[in-house]
ZAMARGU-4260 file (C-alpha; in steps of 0.2 Angstrom, whole numbers, plus 5000, padded with zeros to 4 digits):
<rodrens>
0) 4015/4832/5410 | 4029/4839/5419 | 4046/4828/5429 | 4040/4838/5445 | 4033/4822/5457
5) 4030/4816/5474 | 4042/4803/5480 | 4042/4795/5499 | 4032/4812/5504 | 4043/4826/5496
10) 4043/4833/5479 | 4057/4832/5467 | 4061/4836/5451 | 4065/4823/5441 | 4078/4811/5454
15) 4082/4827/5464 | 4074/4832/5481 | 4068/4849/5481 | 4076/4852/5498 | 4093/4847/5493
20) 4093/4862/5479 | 4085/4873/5494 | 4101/4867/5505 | 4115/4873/5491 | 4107/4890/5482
25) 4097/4895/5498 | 4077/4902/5491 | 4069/4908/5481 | 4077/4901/5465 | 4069/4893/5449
30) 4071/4876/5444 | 4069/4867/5426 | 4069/4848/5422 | 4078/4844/5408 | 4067/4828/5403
35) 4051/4841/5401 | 4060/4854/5388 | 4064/4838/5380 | 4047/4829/5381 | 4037/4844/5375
40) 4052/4849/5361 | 4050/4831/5355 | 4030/4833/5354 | 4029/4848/5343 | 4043/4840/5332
45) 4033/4823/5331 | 4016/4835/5327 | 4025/4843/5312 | 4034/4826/5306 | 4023/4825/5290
50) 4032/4841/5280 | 4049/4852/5281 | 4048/4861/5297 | 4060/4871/5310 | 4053/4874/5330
55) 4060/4890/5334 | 4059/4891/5353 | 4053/4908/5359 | 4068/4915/5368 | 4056/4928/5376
60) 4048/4914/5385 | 4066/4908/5396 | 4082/4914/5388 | 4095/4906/5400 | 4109/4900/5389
65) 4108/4882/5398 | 4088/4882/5394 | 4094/4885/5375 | 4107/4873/5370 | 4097/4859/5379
70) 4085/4863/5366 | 4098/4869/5352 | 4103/4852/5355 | 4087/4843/5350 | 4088/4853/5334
75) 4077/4867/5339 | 4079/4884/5331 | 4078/4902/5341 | 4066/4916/5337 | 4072/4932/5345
80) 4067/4949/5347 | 4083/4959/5352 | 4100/4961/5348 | 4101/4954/5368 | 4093/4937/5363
85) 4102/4936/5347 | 4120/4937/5355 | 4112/4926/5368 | 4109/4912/5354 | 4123/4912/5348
90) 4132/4911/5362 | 4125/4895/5365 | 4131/4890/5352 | 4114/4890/5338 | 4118/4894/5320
95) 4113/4909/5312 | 4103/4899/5298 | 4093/4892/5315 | 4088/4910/5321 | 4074/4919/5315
100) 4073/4938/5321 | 4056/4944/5325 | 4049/4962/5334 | 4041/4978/5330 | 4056/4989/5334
105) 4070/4984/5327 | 4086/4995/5325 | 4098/4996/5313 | 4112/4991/5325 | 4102/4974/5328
110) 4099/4972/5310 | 4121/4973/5307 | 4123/4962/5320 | 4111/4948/5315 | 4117/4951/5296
115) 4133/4950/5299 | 4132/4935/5312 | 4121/4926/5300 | 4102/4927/5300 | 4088/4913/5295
120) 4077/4926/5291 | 4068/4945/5297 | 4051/4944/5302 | 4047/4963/5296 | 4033/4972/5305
125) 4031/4987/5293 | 4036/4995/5280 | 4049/5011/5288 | 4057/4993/5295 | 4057/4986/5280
130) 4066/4999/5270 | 4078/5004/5284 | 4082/4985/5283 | 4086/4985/5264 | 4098/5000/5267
135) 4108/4990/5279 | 4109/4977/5269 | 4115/4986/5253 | 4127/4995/5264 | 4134/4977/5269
140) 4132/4971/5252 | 4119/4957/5256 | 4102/4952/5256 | 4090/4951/5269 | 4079/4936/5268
145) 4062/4943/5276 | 4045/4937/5280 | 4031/4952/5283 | 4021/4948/5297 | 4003/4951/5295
150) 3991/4956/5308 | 3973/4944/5302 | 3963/4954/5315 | 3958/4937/5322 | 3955/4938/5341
155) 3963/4925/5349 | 3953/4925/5366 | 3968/4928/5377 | 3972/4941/5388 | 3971/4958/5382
160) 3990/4960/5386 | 3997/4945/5376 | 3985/4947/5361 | 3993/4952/5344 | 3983/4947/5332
165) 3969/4959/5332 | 3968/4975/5321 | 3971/4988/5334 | 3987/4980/5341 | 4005/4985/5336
170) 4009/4970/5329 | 4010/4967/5308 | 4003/4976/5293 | 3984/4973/5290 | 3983/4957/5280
175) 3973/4967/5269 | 3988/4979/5261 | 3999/4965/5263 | 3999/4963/5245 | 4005/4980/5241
180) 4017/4978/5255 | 4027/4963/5247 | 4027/4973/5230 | 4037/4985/5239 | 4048/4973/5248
185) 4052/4965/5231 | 4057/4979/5223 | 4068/4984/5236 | 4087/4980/5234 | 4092/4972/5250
190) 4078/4964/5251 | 4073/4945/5247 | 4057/4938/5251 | 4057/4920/5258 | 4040/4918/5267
195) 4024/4925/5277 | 4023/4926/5296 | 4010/4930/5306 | 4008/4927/5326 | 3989/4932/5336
200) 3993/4931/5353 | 4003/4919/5368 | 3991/4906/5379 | 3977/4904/5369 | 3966/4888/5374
205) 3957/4882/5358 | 3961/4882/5341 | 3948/4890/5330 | 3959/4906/5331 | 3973/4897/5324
210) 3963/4890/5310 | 3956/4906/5304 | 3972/4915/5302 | 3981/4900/5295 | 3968/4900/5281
215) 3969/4919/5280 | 3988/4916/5278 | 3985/4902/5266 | 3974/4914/5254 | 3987/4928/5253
220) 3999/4913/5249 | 3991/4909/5233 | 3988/4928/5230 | 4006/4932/5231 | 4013/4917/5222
225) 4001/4925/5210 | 4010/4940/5209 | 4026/4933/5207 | 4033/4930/5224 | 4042/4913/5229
230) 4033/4911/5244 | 4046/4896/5253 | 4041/4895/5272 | 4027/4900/5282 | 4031/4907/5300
235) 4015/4901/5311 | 4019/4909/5326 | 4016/4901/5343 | 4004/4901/5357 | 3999/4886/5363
240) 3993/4887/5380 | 3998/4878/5394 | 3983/4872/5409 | 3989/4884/5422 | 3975/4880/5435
245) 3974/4860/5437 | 3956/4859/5437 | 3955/4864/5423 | 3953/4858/5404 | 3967/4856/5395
250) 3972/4867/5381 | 3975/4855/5365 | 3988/4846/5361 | 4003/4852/5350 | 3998/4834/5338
255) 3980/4841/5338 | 3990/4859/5333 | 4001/4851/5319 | 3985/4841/5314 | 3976/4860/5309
260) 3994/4867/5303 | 3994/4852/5288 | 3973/4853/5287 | 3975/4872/5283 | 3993/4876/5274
265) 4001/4857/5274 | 3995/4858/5253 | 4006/4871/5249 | 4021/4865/5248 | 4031/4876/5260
270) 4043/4873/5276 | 4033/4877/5290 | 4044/4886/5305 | 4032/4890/5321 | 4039/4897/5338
275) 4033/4888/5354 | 4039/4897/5371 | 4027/4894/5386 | 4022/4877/5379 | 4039/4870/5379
280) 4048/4878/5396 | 4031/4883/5407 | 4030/4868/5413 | 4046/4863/5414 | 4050/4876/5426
285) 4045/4880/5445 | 4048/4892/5458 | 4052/4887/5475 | 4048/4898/5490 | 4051/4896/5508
290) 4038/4904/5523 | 4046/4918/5531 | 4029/4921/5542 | 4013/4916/5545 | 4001/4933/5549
295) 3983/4932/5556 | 3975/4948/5548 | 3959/4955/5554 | 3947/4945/5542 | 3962/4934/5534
300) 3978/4925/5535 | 3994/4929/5525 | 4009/4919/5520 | 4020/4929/5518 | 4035/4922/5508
305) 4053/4927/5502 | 4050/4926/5484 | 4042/4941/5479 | 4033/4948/5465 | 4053/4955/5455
310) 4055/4937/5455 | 4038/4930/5447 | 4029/4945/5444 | 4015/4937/5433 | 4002/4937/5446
315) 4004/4956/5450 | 4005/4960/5432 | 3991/4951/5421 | 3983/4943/5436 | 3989/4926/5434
320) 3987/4911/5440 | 4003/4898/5447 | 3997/4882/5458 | 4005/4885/5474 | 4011/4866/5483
325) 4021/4863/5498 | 4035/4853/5495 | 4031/4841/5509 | 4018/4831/5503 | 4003/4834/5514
330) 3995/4817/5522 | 3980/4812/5515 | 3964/4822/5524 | 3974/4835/5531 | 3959/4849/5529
335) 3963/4865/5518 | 3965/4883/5525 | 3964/4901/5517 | 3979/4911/5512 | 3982/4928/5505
340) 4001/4922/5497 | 4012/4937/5498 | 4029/4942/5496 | 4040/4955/5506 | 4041/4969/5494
345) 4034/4986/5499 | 4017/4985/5486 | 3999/4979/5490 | 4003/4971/5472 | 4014/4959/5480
350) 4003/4948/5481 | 4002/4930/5472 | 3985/4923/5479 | 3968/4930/5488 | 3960/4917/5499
355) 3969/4903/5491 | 3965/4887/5498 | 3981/4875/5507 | 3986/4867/5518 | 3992/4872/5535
360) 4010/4879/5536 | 4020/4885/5546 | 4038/4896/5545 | 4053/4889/5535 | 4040/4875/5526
365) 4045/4878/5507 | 4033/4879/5491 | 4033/4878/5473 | 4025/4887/5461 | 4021/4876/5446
370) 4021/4881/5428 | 4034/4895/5432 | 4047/4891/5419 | 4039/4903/5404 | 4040/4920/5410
375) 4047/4918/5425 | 4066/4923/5429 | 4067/4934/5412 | 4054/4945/5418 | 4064/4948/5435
380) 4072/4963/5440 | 4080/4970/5455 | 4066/4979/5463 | 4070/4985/5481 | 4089/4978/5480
385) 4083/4960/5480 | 4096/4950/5470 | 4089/4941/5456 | 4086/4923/5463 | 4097/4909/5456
390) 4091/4896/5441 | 4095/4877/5443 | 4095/4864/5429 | 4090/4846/5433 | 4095/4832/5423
395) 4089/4814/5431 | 4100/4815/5449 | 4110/4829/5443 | 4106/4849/5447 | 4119/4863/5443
400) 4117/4881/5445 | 4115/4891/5429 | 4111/4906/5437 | 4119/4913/5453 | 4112/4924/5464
405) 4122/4939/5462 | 4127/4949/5481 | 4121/4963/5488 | 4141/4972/5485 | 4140/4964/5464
410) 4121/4974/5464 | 4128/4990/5472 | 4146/4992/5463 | 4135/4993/5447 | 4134/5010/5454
415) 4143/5024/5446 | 4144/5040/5460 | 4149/5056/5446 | 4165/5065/5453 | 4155/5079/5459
420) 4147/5071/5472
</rodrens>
């Protein structure tokens, strides 16, 4: 369920018209309700009410700062993967004891920072991290609580671009030298273990994956406590999926996802963290587009739009898919019509939609593009000088710009010209 509804033939998010925000930031620009990051935080904290647990939004998934301490203030956590996002978190205003740090590359320059700052805890992908970790910490004089994220080779049937779980991706040591990798990590003097993390992949649909790594992690709990190791959390990862394409089925619910977590790990005795991104803020979030042209081709029609594919470039990149509605509410038996959705840049990949079905419109009608609030604006760029489009909050009747579009004269004077030239 999202706070993005018709009301007297226009679509509004939450109490706000659509057209109104148009008006004031001009188009394209994102737009998120407050009442769905809040709705679907609430869910996953409901689902995980029967133990100790932290929801460590995945900042990857929409790191505006505004995005964060609405969140922050519901007493989420943040799981980062930069030095970027952790300055980012902080600046919002999050404890360091709420941030966990995850990612296969990190540098020692991001793991002073975060010690420094304050940390929750490492999730360490291998072992040349692990002991460049310890020297930093021994060179501060601290420890670094850490996790070790193994990889359960669990295929989480999702795309092949946003599955980590399996043994030939990047991510995590091989569950099955895990053992021998927390040996190390205990004997180690910067180090302190704390927990196990592991994480298979983003928008997965059913829930058999999740269950057979969560028992895969659940043995190797056992085994390390075993060996000696105070095993005090379990980082689950995230994932969840979100229903893209209305006609769909819906992916399960986050109470049907806390349900598995205590089924398979709740008898352990440990603080469960997990990091939602796309299922907290990908529906919370659209892009709205207006219609530059309309283009009768030789076998097909194109709308061709002013957001382009720097602003939402999931379509061109993994192929995805984002329900495209006008924001005028179309009258009951208005017959549908094929498009080709396109945006200006100079790319073939430009391109949003192939004989999508609509209906009729015309120059200057606006659209929105559902489900665009994971993903979306942090994967923008600049590409061909187009400013990165504005993000607008919504709370009830209230909108306020969180991002501004920046000019064409703020985008160039970034420039340096050497003194040569």
């Amino acid at each position: 369920m999202d706070h993005f509804l018709y009301r007297d033939g226009i679509l509004h998010a939450e109490d706000v018209a659509l057209p109104d925000v148009a008006a004031f930031v001009g188009t394209p620009f994102y737009c998120y309700s407050t009442a769905t990051l809040t709705r679907h935080f609430t869910l996953f904290d409901d689902a995980l009410s029967w133990g100790p647990h932290l929801i460590c939004f995945a900042m990857k998934s929409n790191s505006n700062q505004a995005i964060l301490k609405v969140l922050a203030g519901l007493g989420a956590g943040m799981d980062v993967v930069s030095g970027g996002e952790y300055a980012r978190a902080k600046a919002a205003g999050v404890p360091g004891e709420r941030i966990v740090f995850s990612g296969v590359g990190k540098t020692r320059a991001e793991m002073r920072t975060a010690l420094i700052g304050g940390i929750r805890q490492f999730n360490v992908e291998s072992e040349p991290e692990m002991r460049a970790l310890s020297d930093v910490a021994v060179s501060l004089g601290v420890h670094a609580p850490i996790t070790v994220r193994v990889n359960p080779d669990v295929d989480a049937k999702t795309h092949e671009k946003i599955s980590t779980g399996k043994s030939e991706n990047k991510f995590g040591v091989p569950i099955s030298r895990a053992r021998e990798v927390y040996a190390e990590a205990a004997a180690l003097p910067g180090l302190k273990v704390v927990g196990v993390d592991v994480h298979i992949g983003s928008q997965l649909t059913e829930l058999e994956p999740f269950e057979l790594a969560y028992r895969k992690v659940a043995d190797l709990t056992r085994a390390l406590r075993e060996d000696g190791h105070e095993i005090l959390r379990l980082d689950l990862g995230g994932g969840l999926g979100i229903p893209y394409e209305r006609t769909n089925e819906a992916p399960p619910l986050p109470t049907d996802y806390g349900a598995l977590i205590q089924r398979t790990v709740g008898d352990l005795g440990c603080e469960v963290e997990i990091e939602p991104g796309r299922l907290i803020s990908g529906n919370a979030g659209i892009m709205v587009s207006r219609v530059i042209y309309v283009k009768q081709g030789e076998d097909r029609k194109f709308l061709i739009l002013d957001g382009a594919m720097n602003d939402l470039v999931r379509p061109s990149m993994y192929g995805a898919y984002h329900d495209i509605v006008p924001v005028v509410e179309p009258a009951a038996g208005t017959e549908y019509t094929k498009y080709d959705v396109v945006g200006p840049v100079c790319e073939s990949g430009d391109t949003f939609a192939k004989a999508r079905e609509m209906v009729p419109l015309s120059e200057d009608d606006l659209v929105a593009f559902r489900s665009a609030g994971a993903y979306g604006a942090v994967m923008s760029s600049e590409y061909n000088t187009r400013p990165l489009i504005p993000e607008v909050l919504v709370q009830g009747d209230q909108f306020a710009v969180i991002r501004q579009r920046p000019t064409f004269d703020e985008i160039i004077n970034r420039d340096t010209i050497p003194a040569w030239l």
